[in-house]
C-alpha positions in Angstrom: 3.1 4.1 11.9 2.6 2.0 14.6 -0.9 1.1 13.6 0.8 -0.7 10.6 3.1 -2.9 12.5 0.6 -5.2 12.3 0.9 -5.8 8.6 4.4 -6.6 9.1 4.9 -10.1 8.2 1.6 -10.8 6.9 1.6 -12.4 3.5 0.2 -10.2 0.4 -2.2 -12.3 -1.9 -1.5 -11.4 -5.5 -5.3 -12.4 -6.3 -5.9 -9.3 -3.9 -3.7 -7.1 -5.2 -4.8 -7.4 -9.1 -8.8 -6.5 -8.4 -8.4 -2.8 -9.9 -12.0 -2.6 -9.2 -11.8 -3.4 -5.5 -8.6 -1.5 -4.8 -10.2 1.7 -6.4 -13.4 1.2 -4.3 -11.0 1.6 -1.3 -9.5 4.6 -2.5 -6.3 3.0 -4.1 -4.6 2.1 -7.5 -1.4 -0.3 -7.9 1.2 1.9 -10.0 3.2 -1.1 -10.1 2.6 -4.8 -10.1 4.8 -7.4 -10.2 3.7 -10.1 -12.1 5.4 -12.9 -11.2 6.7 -10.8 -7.7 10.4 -11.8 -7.5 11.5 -13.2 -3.9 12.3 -9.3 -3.1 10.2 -7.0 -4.4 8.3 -4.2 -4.3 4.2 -3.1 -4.7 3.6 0.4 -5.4 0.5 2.3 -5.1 -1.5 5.5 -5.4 -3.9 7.1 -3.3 -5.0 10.7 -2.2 -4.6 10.3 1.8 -4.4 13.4 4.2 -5.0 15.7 2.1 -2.6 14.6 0.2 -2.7 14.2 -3.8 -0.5 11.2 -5.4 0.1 9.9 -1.8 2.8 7.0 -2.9 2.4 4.0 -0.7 5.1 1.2 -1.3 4.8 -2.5 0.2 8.3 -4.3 -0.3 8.0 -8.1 -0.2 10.3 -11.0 0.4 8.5 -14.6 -0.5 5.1 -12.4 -0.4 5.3 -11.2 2.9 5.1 -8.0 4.0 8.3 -6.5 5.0 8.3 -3.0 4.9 6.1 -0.2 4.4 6.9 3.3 3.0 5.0 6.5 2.2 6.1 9.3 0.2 5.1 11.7 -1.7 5.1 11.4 -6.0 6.3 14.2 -8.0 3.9 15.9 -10.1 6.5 16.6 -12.6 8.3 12.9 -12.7 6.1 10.1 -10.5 9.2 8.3 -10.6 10.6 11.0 -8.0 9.5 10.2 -4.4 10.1 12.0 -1.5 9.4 10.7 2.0 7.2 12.4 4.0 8.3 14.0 7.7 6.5 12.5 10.8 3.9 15.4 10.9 2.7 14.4 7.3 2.8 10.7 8.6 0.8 12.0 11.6 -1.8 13.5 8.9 -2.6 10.6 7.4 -2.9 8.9 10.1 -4.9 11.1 11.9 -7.5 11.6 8.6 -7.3 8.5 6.9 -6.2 5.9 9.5 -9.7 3.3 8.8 -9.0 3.6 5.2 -5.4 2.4 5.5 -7.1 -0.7 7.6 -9.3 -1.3 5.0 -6.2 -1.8 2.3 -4.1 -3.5 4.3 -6.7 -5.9 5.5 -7.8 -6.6 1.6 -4.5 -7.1 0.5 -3.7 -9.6 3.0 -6.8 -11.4 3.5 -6.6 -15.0 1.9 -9.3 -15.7 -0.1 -11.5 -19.2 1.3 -10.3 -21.7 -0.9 -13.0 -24.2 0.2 -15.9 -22.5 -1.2 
């Protein structure tokens, strides 16, 4: 996950985050949105990513910036239920999926120009 290290500290813009329709064009939906985020929390989202169906992607916050970053799989059964994935499914989605992950990250941390 070294391509994500990158991310780290970057602040998340909420603005970003809610656009359903652009998230979706990247391949992505929010399971779960803060709205106001607390000072520590916690962005969840959905995508299919390495072959991988319900690919969990979690972006924990503190003051809207970018802490941590976790992948796991979500449980057919319960999608409250997530198991981590081992460093050869990390490699996977990496390895298929890598400009894709750019492409979200970038979105949801671009600021948008406030003088226009």
């Amino acid at each position: 996950m070294e391509e994500l290290k990158k991310y780290i500290g970057r602040t998340v813009e909420l603005d970003n985050v809610k656009d359903s329709a652009r998230l979706k064009e990247l391949g992505f939906t929010c399971r779960y949105l803060p709205d106001p985020p607390e000072d520590f929390d916690e962005f969840e989202f959905v995508a299919d990513l390495g072959g991988f169906k319900n690919l969990g992607l979690m972006v924990t916050v503190e003051s809207m910036t970018v802490k941590k970053i976790f992948f796991g799989l979500l449980s057919p059964d319960d999608p409250d239920v997530v198991t981590g994935l081992t460093e050869e499914q990390v490699q996977k989605v990496f390895a298929d999926d890598a400009d894709a992950l750019a492409q979200f990250f970038e979105f949801i941390t671009r600021q948008h120009d406030r003088f226009s």
